[in-house]
PyMOL Python script that loads the backbone (N, CA, C, O; Angstrom):
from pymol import cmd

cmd.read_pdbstr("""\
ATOM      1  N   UNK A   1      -3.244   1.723  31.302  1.00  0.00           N
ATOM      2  CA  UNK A   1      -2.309   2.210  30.287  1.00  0.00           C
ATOM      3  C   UNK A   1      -1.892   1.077  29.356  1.00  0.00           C
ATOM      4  O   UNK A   1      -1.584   1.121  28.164  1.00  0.00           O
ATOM      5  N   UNK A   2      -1.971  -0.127  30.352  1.00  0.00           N
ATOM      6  CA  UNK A   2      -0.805  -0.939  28.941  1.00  0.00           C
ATOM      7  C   UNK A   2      -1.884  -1.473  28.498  1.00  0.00           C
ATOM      8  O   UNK A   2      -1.480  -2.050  27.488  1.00  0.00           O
ATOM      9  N   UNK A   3      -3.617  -1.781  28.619  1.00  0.00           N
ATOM     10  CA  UNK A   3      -4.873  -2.117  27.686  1.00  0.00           C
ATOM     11  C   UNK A   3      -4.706  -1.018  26.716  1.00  0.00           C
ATOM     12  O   UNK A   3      -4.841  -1.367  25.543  1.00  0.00           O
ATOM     13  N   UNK A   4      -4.341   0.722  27.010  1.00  0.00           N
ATOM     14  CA  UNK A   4      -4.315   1.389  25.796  1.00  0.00           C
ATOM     15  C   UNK A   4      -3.465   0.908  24.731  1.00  0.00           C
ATOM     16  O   UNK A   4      -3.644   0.923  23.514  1.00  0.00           O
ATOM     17  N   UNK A   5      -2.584   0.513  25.372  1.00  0.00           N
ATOM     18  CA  UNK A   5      -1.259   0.208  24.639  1.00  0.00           C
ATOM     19  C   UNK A   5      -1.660  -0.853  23.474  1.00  0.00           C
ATOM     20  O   UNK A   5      -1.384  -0.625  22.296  1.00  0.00           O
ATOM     21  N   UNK A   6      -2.214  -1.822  23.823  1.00  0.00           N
ATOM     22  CA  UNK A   6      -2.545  -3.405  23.296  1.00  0.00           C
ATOM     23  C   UNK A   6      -3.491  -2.990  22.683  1.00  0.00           C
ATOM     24  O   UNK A   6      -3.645  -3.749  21.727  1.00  0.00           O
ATOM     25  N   UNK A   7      -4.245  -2.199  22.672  1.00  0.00           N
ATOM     26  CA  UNK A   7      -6.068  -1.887  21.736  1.00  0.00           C
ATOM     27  C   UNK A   7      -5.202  -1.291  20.317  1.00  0.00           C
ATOM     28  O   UNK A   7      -5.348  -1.569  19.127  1.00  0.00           O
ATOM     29  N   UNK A   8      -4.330  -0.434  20.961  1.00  0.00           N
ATOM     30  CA  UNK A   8      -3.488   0.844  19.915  1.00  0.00           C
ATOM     31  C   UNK A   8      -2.956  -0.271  18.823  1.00  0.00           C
ATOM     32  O   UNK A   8      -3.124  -0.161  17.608  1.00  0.00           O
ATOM     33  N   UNK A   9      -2.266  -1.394  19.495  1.00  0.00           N
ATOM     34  CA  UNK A   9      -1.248  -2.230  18.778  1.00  0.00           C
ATOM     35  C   UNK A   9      -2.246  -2.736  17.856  1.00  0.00           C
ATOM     36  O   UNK A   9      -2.124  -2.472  16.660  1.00  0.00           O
ATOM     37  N   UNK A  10      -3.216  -3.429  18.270  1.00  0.00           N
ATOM     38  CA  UNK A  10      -4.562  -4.277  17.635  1.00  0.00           C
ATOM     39  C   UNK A  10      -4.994  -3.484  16.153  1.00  0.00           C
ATOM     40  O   UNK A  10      -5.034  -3.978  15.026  1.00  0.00           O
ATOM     41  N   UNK A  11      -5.367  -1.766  16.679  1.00  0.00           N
ATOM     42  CA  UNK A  11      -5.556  -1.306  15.231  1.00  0.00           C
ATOM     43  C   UNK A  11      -4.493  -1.330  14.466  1.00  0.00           C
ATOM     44  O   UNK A  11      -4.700  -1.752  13.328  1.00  0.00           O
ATOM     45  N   UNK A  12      -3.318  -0.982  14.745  1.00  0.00           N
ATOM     46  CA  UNK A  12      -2.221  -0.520  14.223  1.00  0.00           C
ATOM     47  C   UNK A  12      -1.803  -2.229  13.120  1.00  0.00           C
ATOM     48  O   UNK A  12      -1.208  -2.099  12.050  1.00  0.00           O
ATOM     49  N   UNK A  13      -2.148  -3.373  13.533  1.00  0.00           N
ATOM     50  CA  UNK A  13      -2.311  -4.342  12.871  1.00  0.00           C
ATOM     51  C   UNK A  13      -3.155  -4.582  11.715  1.00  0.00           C
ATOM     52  O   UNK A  13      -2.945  -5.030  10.588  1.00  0.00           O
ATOM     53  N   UNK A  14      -4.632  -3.951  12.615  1.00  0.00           N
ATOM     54  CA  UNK A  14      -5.451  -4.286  11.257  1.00  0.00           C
ATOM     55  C   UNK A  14      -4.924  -3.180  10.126  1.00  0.00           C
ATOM     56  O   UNK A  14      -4.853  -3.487   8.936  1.00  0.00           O
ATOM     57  N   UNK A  15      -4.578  -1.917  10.606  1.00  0.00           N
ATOM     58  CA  UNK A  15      -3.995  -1.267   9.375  1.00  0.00           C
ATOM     59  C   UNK A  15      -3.180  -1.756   8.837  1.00  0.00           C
ATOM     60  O   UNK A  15      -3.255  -1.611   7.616  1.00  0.00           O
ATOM     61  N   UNK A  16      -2.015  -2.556   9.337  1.00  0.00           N
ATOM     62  CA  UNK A  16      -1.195  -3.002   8.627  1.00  0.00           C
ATOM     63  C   UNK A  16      -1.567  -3.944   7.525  1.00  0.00           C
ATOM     64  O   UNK A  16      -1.155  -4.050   6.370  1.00  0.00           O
ATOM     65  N   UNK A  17      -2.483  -4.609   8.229  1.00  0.00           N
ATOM     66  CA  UNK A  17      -3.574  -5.793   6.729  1.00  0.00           C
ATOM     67  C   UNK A  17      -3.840  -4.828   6.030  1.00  0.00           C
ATOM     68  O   UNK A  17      -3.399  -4.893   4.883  1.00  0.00           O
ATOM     69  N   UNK A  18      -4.489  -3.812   6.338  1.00  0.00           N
ATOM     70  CA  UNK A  18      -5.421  -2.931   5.116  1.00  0.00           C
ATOM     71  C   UNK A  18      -4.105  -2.551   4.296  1.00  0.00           C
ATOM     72  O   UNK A  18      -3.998  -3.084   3.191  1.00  0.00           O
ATOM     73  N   UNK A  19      -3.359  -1.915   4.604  1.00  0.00           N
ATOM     74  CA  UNK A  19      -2.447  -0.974   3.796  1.00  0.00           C
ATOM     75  C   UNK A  19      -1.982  -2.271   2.848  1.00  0.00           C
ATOM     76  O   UNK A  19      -1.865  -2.124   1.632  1.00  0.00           O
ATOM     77  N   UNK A  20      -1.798  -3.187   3.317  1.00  0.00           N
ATOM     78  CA  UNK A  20      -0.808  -4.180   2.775  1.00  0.00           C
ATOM     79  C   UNK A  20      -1.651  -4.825   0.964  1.00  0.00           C
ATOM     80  O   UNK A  20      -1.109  -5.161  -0.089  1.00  0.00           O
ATOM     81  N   UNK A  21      -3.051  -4.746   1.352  1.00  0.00           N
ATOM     82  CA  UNK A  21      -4.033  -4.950   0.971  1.00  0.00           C
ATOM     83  C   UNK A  21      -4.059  -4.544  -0.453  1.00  0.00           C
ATOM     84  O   UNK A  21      -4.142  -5.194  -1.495  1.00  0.00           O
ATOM     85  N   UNK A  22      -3.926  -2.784  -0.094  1.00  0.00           N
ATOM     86  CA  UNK A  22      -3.924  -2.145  -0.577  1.00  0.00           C
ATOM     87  C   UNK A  22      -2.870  -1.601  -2.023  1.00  0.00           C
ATOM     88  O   UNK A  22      -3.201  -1.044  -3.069  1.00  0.00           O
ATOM     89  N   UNK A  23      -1.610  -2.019  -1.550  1.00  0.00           N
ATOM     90  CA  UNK A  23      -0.507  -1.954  -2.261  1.00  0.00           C
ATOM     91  C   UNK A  23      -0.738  -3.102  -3.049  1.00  0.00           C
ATOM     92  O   UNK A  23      -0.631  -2.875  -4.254  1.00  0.00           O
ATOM     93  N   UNK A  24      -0.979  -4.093  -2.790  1.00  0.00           N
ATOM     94  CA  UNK A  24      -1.189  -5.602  -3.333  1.00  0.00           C
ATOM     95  C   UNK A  24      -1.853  -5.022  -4.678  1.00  0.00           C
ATOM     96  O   UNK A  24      -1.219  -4.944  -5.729  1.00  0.00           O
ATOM     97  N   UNK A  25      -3.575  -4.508  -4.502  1.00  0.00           N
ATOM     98  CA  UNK A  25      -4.074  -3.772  -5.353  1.00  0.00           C
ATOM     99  C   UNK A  25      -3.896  -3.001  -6.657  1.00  0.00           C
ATOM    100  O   UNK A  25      -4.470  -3.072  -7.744  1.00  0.00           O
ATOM    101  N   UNK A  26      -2.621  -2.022  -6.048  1.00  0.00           N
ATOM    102  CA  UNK A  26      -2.176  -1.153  -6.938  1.00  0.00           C
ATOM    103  C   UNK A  26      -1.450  -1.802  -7.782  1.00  0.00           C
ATOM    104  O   UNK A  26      -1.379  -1.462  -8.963  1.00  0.00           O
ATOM    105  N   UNK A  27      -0.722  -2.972  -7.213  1.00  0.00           N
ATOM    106  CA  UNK A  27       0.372  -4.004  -8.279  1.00  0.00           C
ATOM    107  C   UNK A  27      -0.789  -5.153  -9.147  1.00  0.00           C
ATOM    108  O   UNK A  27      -0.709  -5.582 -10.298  1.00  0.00           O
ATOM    109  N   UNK A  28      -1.421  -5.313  -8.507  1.00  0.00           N
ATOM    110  CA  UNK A  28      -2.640  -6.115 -10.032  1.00  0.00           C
ATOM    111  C   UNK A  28      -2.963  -5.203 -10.488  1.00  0.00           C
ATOM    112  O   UNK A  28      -2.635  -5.547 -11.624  1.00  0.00           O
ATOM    113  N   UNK A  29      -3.516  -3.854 -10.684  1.00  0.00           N
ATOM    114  CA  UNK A  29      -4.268  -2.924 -11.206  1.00  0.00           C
ATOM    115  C   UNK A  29      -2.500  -3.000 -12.083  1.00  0.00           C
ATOM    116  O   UNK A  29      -2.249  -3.983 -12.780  1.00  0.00           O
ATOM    117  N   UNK A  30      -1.842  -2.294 -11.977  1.00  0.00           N
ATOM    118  CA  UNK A  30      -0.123  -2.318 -12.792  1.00  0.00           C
ATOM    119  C   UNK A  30      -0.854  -3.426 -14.186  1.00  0.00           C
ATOM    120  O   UNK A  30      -1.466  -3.323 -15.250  1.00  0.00           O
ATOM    121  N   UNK A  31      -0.245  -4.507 -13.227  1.00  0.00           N
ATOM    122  CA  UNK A  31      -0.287  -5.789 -13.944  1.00  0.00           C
ATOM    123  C   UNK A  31      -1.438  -6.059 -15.078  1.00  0.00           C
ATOM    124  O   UNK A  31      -1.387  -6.868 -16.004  1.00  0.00           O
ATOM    125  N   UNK A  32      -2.509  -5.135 -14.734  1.00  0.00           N
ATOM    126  CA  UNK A  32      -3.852  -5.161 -15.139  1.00  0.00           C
ATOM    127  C   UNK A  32      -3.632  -4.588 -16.640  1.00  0.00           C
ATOM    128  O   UNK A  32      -3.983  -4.980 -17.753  1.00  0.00           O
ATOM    129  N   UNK A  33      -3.021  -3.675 -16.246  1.00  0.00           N
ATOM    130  CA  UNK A  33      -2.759  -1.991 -17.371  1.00  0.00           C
ATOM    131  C   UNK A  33      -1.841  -2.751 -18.516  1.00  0.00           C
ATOM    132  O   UNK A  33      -2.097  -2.743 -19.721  1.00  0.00           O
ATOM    133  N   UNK A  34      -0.532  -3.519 -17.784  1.00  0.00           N
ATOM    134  CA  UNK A  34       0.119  -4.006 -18.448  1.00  0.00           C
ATOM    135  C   UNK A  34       0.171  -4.886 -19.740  1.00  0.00           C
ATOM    136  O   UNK A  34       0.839  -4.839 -20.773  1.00  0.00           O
ATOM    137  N   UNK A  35      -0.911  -5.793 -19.206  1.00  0.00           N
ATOM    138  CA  UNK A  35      -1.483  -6.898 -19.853  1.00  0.00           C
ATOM    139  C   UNK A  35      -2.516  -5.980 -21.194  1.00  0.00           C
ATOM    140  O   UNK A  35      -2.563  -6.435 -22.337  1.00  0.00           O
ATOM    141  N   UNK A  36      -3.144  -4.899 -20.865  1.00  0.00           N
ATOM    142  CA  UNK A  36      -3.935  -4.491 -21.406  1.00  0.00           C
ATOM    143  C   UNK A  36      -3.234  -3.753 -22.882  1.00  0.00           C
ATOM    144  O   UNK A  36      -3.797  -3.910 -23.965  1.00  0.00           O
ATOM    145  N   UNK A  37      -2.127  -3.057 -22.771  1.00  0.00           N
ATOM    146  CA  UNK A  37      -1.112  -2.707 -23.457  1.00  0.00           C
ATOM    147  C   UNK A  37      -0.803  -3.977 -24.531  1.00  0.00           C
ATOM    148  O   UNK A  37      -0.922  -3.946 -25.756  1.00  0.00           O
ATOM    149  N   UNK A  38      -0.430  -4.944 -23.797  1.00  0.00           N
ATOM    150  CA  UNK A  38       0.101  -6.155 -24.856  1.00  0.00           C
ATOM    151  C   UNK A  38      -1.201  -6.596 -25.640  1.00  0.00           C
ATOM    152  O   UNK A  38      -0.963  -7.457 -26.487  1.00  0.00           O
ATOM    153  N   UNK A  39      -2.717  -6.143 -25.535  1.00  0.00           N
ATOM    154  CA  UNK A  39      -3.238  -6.726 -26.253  1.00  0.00           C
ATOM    155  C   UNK A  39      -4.206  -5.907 -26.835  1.00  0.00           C
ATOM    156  O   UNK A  39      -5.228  -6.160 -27.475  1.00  0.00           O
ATOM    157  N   UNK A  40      -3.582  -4.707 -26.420  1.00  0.00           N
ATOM    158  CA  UNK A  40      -4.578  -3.257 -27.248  1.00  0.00           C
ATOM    159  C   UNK A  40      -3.945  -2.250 -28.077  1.00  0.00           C
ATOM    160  O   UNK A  40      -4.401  -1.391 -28.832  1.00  0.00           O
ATOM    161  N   UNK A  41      -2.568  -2.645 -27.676  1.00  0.00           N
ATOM    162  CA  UNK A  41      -1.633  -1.207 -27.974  1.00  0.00           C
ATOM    163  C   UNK A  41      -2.158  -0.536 -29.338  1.00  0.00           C
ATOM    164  O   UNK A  41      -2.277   0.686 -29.257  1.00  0.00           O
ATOM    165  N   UNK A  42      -2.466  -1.066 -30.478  1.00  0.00           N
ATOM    166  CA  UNK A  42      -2.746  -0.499 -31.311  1.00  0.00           C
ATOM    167  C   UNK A  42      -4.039   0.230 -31.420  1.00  0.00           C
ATOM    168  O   UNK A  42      -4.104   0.852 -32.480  1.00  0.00           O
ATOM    169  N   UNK A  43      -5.103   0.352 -30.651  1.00  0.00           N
ATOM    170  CA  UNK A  43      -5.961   0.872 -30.510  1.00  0.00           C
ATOM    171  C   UNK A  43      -6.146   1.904 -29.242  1.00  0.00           C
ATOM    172  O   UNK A  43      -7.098   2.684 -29.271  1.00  0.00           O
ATOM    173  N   UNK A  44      -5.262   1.907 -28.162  1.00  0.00           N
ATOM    174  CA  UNK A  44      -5.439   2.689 -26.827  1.00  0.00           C
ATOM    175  C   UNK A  44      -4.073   3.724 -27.346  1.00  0.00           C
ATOM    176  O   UNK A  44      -3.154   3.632 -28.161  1.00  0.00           O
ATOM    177  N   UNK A  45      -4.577   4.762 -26.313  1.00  0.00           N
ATOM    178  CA  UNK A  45      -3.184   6.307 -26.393  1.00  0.00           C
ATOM    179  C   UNK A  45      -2.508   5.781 -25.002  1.00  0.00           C
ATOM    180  O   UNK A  45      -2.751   5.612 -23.807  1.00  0.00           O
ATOM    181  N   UNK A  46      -1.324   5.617 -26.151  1.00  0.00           N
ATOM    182  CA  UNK A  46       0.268   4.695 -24.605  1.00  0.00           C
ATOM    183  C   UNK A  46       0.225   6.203 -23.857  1.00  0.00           C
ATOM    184  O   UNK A  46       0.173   6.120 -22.629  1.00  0.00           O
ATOM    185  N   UNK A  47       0.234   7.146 -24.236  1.00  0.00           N
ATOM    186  CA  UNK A  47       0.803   8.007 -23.530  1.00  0.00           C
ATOM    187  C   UNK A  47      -0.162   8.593 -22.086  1.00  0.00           C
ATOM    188  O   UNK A  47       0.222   9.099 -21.031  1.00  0.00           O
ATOM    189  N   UNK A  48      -1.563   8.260 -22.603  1.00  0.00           N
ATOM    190  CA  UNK A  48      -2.560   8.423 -21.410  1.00  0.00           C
ATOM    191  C   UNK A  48      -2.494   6.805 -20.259  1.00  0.00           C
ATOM    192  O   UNK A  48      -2.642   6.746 -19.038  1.00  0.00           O
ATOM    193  N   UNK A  49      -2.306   6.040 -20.938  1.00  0.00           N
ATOM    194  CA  UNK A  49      -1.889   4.787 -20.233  1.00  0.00           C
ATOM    195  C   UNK A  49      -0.382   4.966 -19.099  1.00  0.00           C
ATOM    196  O   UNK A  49      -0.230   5.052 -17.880  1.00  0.00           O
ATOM    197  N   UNK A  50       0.490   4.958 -20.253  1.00  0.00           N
ATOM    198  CA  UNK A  50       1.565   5.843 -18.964  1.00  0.00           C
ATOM    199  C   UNK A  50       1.320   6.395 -18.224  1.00  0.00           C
ATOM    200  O   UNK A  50       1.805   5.933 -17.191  1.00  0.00           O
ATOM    201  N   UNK A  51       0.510   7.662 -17.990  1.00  0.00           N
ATOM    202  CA  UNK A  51       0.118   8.765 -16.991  1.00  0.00           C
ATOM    203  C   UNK A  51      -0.763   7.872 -15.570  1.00  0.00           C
ATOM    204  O   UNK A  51      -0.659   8.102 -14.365  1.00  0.00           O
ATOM    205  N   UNK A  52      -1.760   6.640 -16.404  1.00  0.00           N
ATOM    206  CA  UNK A  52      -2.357   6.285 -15.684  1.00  0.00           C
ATOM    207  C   UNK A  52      -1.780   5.124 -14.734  1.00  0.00           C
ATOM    208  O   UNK A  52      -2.088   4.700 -13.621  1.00  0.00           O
ATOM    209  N   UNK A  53      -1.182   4.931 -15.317  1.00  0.00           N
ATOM    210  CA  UNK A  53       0.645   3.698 -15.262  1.00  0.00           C
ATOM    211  C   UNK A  53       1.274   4.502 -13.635  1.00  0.00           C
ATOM    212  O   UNK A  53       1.339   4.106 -12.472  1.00  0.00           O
ATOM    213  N   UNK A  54       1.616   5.680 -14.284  1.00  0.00           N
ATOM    214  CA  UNK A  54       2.429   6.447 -13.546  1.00  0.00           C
ATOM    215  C   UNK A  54       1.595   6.730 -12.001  1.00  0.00           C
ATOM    216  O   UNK A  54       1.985   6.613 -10.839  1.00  0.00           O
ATOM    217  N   UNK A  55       0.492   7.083 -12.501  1.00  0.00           N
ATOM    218  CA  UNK A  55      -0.217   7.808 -11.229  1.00  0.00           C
ATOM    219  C   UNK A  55      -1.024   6.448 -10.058  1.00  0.00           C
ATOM    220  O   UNK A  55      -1.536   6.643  -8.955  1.00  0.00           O
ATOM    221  N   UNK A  56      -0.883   5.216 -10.763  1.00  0.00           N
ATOM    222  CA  UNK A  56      -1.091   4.152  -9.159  1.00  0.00           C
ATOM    223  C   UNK A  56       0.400   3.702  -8.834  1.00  0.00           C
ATOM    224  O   UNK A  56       0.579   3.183  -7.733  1.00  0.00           O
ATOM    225  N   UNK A  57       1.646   3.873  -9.811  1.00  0.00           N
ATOM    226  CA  UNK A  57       2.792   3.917  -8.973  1.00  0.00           C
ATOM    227  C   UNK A  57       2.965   4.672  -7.997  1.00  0.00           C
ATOM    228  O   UNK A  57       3.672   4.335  -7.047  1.00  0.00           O
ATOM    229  N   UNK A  58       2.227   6.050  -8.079  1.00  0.00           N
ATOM    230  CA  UNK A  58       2.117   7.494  -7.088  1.00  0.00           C
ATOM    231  C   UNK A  58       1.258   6.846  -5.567  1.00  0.00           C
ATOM    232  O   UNK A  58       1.531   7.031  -4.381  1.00  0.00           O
ATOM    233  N   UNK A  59       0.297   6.150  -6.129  1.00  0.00           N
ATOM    234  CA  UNK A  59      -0.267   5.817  -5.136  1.00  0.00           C
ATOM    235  C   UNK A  59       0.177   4.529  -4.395  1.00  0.00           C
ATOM    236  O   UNK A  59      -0.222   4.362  -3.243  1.00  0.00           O
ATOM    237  N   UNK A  60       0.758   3.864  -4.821  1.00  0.00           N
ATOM    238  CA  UNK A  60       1.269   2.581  -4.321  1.00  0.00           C
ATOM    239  C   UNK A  60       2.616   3.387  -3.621  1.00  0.00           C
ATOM    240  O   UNK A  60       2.328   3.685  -2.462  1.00  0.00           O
ATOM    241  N   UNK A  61       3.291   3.600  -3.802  1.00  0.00           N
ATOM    242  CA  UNK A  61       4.486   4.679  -3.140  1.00  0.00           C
ATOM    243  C   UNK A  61       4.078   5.273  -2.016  1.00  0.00           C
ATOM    244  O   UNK A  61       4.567   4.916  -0.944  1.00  0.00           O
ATOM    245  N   UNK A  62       3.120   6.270  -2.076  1.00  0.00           N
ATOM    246  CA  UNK A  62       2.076   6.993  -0.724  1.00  0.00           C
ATOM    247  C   UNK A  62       2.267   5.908   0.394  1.00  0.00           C
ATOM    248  O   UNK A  62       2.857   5.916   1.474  1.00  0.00           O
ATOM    249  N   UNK A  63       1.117   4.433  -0.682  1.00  0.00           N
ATOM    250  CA  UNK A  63       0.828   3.902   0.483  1.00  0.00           C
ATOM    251  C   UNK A  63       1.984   3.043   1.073  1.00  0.00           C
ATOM    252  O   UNK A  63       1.841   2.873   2.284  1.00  0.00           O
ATOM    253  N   UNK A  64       3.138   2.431   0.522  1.00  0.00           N
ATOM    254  CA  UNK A  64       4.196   1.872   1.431  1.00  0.00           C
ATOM    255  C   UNK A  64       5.108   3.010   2.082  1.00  0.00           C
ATOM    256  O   UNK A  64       5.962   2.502   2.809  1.00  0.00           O
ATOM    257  N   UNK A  65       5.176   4.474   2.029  1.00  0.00           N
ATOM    258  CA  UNK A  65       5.357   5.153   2.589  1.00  0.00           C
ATOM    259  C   UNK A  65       4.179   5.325   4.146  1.00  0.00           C
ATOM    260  O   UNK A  65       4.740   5.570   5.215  1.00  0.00           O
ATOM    261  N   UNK A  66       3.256   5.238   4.141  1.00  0.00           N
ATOM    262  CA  UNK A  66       2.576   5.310   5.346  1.00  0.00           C
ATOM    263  C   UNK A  66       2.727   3.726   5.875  1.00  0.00           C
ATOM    264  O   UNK A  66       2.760   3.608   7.099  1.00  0.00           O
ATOM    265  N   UNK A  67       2.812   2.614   5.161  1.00  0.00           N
ATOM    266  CA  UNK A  67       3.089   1.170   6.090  1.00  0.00           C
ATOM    267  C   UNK A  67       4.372   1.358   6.254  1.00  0.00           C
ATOM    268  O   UNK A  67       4.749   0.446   6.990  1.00  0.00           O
ATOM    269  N   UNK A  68       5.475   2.200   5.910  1.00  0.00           N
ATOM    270  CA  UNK A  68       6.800   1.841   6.548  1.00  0.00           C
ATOM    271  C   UNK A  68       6.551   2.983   8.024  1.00  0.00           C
ATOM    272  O   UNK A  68       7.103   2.736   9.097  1.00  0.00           O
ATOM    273  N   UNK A  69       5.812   3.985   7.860  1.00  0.00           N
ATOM    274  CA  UNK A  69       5.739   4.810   9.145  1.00  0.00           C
ATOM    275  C   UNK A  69       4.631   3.873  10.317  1.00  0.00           C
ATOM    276  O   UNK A  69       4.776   4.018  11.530  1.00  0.00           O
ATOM    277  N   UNK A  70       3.654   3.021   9.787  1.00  0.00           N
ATOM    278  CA  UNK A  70       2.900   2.682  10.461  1.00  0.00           C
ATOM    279  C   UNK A  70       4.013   1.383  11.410  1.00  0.00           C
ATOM    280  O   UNK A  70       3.897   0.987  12.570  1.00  0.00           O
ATOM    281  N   UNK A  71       4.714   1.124  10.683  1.00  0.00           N
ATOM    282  CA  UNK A  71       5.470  -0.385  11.180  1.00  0.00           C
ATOM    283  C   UNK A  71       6.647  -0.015  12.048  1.00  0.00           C
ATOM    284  O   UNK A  71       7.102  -0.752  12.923  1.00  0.00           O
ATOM    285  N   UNK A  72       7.150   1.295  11.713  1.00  0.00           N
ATOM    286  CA  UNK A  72       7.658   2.348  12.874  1.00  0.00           C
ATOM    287  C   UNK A  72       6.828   2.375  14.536  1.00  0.00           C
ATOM    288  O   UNK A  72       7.179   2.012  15.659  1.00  0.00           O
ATOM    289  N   UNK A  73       5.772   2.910  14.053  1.00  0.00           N
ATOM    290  CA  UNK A  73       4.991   3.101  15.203  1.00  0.00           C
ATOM    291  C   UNK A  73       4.485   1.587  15.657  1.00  0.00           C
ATOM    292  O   UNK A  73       3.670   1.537  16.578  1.00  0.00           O
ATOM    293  N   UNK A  74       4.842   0.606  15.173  1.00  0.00           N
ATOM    294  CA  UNK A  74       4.029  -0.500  15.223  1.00  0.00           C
ATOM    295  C   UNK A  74       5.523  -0.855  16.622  1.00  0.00           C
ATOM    296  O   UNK A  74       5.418  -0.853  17.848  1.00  0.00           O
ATOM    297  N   UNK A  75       6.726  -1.108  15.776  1.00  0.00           N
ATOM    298  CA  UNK A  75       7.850  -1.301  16.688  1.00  0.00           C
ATOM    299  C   UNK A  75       7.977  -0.647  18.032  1.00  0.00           C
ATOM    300  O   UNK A  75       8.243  -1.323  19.026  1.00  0.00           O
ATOM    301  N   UNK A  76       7.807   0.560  18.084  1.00  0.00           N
ATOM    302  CA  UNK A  76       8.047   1.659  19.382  1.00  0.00           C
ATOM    303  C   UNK A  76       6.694   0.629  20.203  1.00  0.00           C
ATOM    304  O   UNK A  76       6.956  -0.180  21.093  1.00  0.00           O
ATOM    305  N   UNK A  77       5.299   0.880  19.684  1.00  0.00           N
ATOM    306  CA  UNK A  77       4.537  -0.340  20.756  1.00  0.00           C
ATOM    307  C   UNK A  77       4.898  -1.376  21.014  1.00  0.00           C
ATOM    308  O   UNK A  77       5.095  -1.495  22.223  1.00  0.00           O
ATOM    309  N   UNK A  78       5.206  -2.724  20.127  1.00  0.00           N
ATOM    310  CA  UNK A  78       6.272  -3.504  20.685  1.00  0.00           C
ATOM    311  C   UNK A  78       6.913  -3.637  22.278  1.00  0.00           C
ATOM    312  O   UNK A  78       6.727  -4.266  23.320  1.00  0.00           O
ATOM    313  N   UNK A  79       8.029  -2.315  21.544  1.00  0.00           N
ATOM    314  CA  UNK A  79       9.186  -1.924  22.242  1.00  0.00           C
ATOM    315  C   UNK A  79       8.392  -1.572  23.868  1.00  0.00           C
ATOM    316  O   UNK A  79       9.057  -1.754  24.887  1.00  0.00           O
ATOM    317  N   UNK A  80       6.846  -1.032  23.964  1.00  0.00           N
ATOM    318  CA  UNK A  80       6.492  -0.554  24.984  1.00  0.00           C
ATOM    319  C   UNK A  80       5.583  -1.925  25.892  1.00  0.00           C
ATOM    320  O   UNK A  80       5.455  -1.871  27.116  1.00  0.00           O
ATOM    321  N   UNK A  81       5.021  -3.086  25.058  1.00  0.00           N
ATOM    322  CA  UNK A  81       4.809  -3.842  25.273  1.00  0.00           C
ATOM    323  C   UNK A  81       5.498  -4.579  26.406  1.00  0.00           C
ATOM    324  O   UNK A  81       5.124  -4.939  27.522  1.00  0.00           O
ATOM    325  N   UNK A  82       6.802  -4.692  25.631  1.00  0.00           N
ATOM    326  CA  UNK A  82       7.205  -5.518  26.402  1.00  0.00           C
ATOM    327  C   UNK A  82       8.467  -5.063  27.728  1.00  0.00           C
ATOM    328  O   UNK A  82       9.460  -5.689  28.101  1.00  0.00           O
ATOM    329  N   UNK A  83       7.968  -3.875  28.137  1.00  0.00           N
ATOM    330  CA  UNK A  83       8.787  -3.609  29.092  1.00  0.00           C
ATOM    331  C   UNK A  83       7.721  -3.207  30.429  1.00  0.00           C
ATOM    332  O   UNK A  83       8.192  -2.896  31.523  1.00  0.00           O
TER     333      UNK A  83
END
""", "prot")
cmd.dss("prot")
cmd.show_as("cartoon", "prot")
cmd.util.cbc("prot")
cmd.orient("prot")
């Protein structure tokens, strides 16, 4: 039982890299868009940029919503670890 426990914890880590990874991502891709604005605006539609703006904030949100549940479940193993 407590090798299940420790294998469980092990993935539950590497997800935590991935997700973390991941959000990282969505904030250069931001940063990406951002930059792109300051040196296109007059030629790109702001308003499809916003949407596209808007919709990896959607996804960056998702994903620190599933790393704050994963880091939940990460604690309760912990918590089972060490008793």
């Amino acid at each position: 039982m407590e090798n299940d426990i420790a294998d469980k914890y092990e993935h539950l880590l590497e997800e935590e890299k991935e997700l973390s990874q991941k959000i990282a991502t969505c904030e250069q891709c931001v940063t990406a868009v951002l930059g792109c604005i300051e040196q296109h605006s007059d030629s790109i539609h702001l308003h499809t940029v916003e949407d596209v703006v808007g919709l990896i904030h959607t996804i960056s949100s998702d994903l620190q919503t599933e790393l704050l549940h994963l880091r939940l479940e990460k604690s309760v193993m912990t918590s089972k670890l060490n008793t």
